[in-house]
N, C-alpha and C positions, 0 to 999 in steps of 0.2 A: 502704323508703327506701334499705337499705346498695344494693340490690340492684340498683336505680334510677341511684345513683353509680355504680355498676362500670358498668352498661350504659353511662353516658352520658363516662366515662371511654373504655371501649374505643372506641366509635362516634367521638368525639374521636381517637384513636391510629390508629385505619385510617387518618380519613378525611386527620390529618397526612402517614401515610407513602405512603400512593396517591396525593397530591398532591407528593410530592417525584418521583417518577417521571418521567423525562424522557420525551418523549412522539415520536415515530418520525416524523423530518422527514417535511415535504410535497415536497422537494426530487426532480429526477427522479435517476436513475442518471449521474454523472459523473466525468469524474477533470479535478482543478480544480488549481489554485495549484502549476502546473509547474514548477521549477528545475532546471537546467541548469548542472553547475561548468562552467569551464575545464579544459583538458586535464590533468591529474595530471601532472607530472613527479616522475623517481622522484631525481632531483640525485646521489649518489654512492651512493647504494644500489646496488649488483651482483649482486643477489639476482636479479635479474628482475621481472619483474612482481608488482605487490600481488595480491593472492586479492580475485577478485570475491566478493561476494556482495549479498542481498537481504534487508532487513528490515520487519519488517511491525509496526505497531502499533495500538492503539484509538486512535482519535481522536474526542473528542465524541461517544461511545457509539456511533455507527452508521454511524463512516468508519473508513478506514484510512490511515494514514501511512506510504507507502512510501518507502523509500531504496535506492536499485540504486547500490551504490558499486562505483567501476571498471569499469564498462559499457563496451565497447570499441567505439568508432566510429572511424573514419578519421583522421587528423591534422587536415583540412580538411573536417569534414562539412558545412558551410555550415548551416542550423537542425535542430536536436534538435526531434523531434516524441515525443509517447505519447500513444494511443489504447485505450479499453477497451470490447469488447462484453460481453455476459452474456448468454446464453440461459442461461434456468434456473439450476441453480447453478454451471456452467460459463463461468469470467473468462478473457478473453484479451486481456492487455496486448500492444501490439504499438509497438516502437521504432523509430525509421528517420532517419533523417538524409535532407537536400535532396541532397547531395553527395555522391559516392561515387568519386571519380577518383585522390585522391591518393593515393603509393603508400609510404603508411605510416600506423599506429595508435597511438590516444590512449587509455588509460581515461579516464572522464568518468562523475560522479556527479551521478548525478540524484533526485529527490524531489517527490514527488503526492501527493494526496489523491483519494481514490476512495470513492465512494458514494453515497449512505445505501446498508448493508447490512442486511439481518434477521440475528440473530443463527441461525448454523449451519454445516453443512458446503459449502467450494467448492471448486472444483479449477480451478486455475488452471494457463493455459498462455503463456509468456512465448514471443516473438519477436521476431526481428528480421531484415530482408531476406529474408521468406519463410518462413524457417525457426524451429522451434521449437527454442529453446535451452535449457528448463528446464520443467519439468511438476512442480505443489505443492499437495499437500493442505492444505487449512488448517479449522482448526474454531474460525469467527471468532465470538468473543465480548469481551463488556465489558473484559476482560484480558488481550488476545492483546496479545503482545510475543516475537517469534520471529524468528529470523535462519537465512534458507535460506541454505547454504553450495552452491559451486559446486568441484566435483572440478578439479585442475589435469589 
């Protein structure tokens, strides 16, 4: 009888915690819900420019929440676009703007979501007008929270 309880106890406690398990969208590969600040002005700061960088985080288990702050496009890029491929575990964000004529620059923060991922290793490769600006290991799982810095 004790033995019978434990069994029907344990079989209960699986079948609780494998039901809590969120379960690996049907959703395809995308990067969604785009934002785009305004140009950053730096007002009496004389430092120079803010420090780009990029941070990454879990989002609803199986996205990422990207933030590219200080992104540098033109004063006048007319629209911010970002595109993501993946072959295999290789991601290549790629940014660009409609406009490219006027002859001065803005940082601009931008912010996506990208996914569903499997949880593991990717190597991502950032661009812009062609060229590849920034190259990132990341080993994406349920608690990634990490901020790629960018060398002045």
């Amino acid at each position: 009888m004790k033995a019978t309880t434990i069994y029907s106890f344990l079989l209960i406690s699986v079948f609780a915690f494998s039901s809590c398990k969120k379960e690996f969208p049907d959703d395809p590969f995308a990067l969604t819900d785009l934002s785009v600040s305004g140009c950053n002005t730096k007002g009496d700061n004389t430092k120079g420019s803010e420090q780009e960088y990029i941070t990454l985080k879990t989002l609803d288990d199986y996205y990422l929440l990207f933030n590219h702050i200080n992104s540098i496009f033109n004063c006048e890029p007319g629209e911010i676009t970002v595109s993501a491929e993946i072959i295999s575990n290789e991601i290549t964000i790629t940014e660009n703007e409609s406009t490219a004529m006027a002859n001065c620059v803005c940082p601009y923060d931008l912010e996506f979501k990208l996914g569903p991922l499997q949880y593991g290793d990717y190597h991502f490769i950032f661009t812009k007008a062609g060229l590849t600006f920034k190259e990132y290991n990341l080993d994406f799982k349920k608690s990634t929270d990490t901020q790629i810095d960018f060398d002045k």
